[in-house]
N, C-alpha and C positions, 0 to 999 in steps of 0.2 A: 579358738575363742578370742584369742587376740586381736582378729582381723574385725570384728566385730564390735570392741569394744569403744573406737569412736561415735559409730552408730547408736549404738544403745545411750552412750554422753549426752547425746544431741539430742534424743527423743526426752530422755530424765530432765533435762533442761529445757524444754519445750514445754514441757508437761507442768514444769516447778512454774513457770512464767504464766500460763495459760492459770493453774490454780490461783498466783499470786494476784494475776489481774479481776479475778473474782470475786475475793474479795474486798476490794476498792469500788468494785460495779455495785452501783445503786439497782439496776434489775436484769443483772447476767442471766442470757437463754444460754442452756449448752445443748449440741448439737453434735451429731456422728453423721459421715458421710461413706454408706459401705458398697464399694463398687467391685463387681467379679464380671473376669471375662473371661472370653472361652474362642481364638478366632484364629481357626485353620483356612488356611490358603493351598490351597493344591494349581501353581499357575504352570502356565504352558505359554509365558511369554517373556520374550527378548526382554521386557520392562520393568519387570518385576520380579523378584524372586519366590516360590514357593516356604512359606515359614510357619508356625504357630506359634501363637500368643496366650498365653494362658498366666494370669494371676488374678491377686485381687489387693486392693489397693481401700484404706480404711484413712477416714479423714475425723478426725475428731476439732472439734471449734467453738469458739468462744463469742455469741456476740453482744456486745454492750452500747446502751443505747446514753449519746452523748446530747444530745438533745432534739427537737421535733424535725423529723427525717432524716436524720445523723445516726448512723451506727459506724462501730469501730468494732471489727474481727480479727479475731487470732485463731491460729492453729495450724496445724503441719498435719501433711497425707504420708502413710510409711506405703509403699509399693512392696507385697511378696512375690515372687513369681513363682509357677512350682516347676520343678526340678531345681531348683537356684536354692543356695543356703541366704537363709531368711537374716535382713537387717544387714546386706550388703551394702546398698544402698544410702545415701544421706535423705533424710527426711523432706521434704516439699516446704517452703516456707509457705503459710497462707496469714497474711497481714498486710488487713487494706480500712482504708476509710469510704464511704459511701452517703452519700447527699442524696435522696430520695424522693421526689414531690411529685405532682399529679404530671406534670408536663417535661420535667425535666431531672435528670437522673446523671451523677459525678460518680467515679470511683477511683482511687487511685490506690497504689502498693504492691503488693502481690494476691492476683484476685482469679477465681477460676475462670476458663476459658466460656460457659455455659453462660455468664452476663451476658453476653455478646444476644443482640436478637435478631442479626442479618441468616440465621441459617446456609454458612457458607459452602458453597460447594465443596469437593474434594479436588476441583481443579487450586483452589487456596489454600486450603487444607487439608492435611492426606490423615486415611483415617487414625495411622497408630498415633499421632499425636496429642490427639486428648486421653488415648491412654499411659504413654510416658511422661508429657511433658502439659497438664492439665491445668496450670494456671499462666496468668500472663503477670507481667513487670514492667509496671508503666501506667499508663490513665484510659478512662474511657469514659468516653461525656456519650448521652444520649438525649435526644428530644421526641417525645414519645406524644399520640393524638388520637382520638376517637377515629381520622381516616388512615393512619398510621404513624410511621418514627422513621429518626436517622441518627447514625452513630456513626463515632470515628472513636480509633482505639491505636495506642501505639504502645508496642510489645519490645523493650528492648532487653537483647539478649546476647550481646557480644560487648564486654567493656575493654578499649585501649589501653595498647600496653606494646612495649617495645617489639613483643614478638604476638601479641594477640590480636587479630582484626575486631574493631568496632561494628557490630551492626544492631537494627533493629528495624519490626517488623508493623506498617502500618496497614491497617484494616479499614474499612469503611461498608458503610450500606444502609440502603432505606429502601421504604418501602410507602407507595401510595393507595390508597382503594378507592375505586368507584364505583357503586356497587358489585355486580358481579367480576370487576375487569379489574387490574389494578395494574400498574406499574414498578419499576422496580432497578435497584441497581446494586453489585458487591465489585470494590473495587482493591486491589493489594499494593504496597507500595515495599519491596525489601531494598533495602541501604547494606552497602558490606564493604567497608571503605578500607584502609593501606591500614597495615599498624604502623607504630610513631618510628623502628626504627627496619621500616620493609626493603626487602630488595626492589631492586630496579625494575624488576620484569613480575613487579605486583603493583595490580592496579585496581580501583576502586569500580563496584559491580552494581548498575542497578537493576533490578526485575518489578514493571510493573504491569499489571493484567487489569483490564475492566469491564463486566461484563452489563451488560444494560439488556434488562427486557419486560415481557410483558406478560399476561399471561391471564385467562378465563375461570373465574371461580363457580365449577358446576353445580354444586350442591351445598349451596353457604346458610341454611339455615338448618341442616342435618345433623344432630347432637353424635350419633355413634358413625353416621356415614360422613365420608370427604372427596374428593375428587376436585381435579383440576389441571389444568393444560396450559404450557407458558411455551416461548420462543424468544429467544436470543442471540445478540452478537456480541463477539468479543475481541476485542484488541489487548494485543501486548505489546509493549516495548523492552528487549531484554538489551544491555550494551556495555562491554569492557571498557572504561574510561581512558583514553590513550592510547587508543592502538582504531583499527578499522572495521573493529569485530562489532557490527549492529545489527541485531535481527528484529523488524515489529510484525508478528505474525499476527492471525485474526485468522476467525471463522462462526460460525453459529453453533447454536446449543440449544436442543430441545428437551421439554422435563413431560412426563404425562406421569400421575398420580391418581389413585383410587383406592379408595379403602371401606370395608363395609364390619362394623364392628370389630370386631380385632383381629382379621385379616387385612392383607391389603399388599400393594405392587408399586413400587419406583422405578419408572424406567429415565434414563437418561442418556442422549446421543448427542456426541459433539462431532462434527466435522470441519476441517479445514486445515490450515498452515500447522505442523511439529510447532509445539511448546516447547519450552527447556529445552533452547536451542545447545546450550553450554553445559547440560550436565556433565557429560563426560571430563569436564574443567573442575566443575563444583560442587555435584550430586546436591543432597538432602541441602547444605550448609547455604545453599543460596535459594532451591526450587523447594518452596513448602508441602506445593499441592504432590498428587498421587502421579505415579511417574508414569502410567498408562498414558497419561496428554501427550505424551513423547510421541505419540502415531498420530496421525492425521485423521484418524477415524476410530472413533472409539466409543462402543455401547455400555451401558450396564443396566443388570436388571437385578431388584430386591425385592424377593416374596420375604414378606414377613410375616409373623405374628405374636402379638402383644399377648400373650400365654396370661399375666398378670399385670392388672390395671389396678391401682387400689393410689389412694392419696400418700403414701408411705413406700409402694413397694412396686418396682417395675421389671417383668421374667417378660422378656422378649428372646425369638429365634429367628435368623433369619436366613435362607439362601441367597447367596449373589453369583449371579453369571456378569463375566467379563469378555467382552469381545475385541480385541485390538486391531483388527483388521486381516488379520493374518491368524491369532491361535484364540480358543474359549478357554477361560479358566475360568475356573469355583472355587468359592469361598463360603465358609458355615463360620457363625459368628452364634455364642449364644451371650446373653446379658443380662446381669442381675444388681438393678440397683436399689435399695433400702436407708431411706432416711430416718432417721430418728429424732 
């Protein structure tokens, strides 16, 4: 029970703070945010390893409204996982401020990862990450329009210190529409610089990726049906600062999507140059996205379906086949989110 007892401090004094700010709030909404997952990997590849994921993770929030398109949020996510003894973990800060208006959209603090409206790849970001690591630290401006929006977001998450490296992680994307055709771009920038008191044979790392494309909206006045067909290319620049080590790899990327009430299919094939040319250097801590881009050719596919739709409550299951070029592996994901 000892080991626990930080944890349990931290939530009682999260909780005292979230109350305390309650009552001061002229019209406090409270809110619960209750997410379970369920996602077995059975892989058969050099790139990834076979693992499951199973907990569930309960966000309770506070938001108060500081004047016209101004709110101010508080509240902490507790993570349980199961087989794991519960309140291991330190609690999730969630406290951010938020400017809101028809065309233009600020946030800054600590804010979940879900503002974001570029829907990024898993070449940027790999899936477990909105299940451990679900909010971001730092700002995100967006500009938002009847033919679409563009945001930029920077996430930092490494502070300096003699023997700690600084980095942080910067995002971007928009999106155009023309009628059926629209445009479109997600680009990453990660920084992972020296700490103040580094060895000699540490040097500062940047990784950045941009992917630009386009893509055919088949069915855009369909309320339960969706489909749609995009193609892309992508550059990256990955390079050890100080030494000879530069790699800018590139290749194309295509998406085909279709969904007919609450079935539906993503498929995604990228071909070209190995990504994450330096994992083996720096794994997770500098490459965000899914470690499949490591091969030169690499498919996926996602049968889904949305079991339950409702404005509160979303039970999605899904199958994914992974094809690396060389081995198929599976993956079963189920998901259960519930707002309150």
């Amino acid at each position: 029970m000892s080991n626990n007892r930080p944890m349990k401090t931290k939530i009682l004094l999260a909780s005292f703070l979230l109350l305390s700010l309650s009552g001061f709030a002229q019209k406090p909404i409270w809110g619960v945010d209750y997410f379970s997952f369920f996602d077995n990997r059975e892989y058969n590849s050099k790139y990834n390893e076979s693992q499951t994921y199973f907990g569930t993770r309960v966000t309770p929030q506070l938001s108060i409204s500081v004047g016209e398109g101004q709110t101010i949020v508080g509240g902490f996510g507790v993570m349980i996982e199961n087989g794991k003894k519960p309140f291991q973990d330190d609690p999730d800060p969630l406290i951010y401020y938020q400017y809101d208006s028809k065309n233009l959209c600020g946030t800054t603090g600590f804010f979940p990862r879900e503002k974001m409206l570029g829907g990024y790849s898993t070449v940027f970001i790999r899936g477990t990450l909105p299940l451990y690591d679900p909010n971001m630290s730092g700002m995100l401006l967006q500009a938002k329009g009847s033919k679409g929006f563009a945001e930029i977001a920077i996430d930092w998450n490494g502070y300096r210190t003699d023997t700690d490296r600084e980095s942080f992680l910067i995002l971007s994307g928009g999106k155009y529409r023309m009628n059926r055709f629209y445009a479109a771009y997600q680009m990453s920038y990660f920084h992972y610089a020296r700490a103040w008191e580094a060895p000699v044979d540490q040097h500062l790392v940047d990784n950045a990726l941009i992917h630009l494309f386009g893509g055919y909206n088949i069915l855009p006045n369909h309320k339960r049906d969706s489909a749609y067909v995009q193609l892309g290319y992508m550059q990256g620049l990955e390079r050890i600062r100080g030494t000879n080590r530069s790699e800018a790899p590139k290749g194309l990327f295509a998406e085909v999507y279709f969904r007919h009430e609450k079935l539906g299919i993503k498929s995604t094939l990228y071909y070209g140059d190995h990504l994450m040319n330096f994992y083996s250097d720096f794994g997770s801590k500098v490459y965000w996205g899914d470690g499949f881009y490591r091969s030169n050719c690499y498919s996926k596919t996602d049968l889904f379906w949305n079991i339950v739709e409702t404005k509160r409550t979303t039970l999605k299951l899904s199958s994914v086949h992974h094809f690396d070029g060389d081995a198929l592996s599976w993956q079963q994901v189920l998901t259960l989110r519930i707002e309150i």
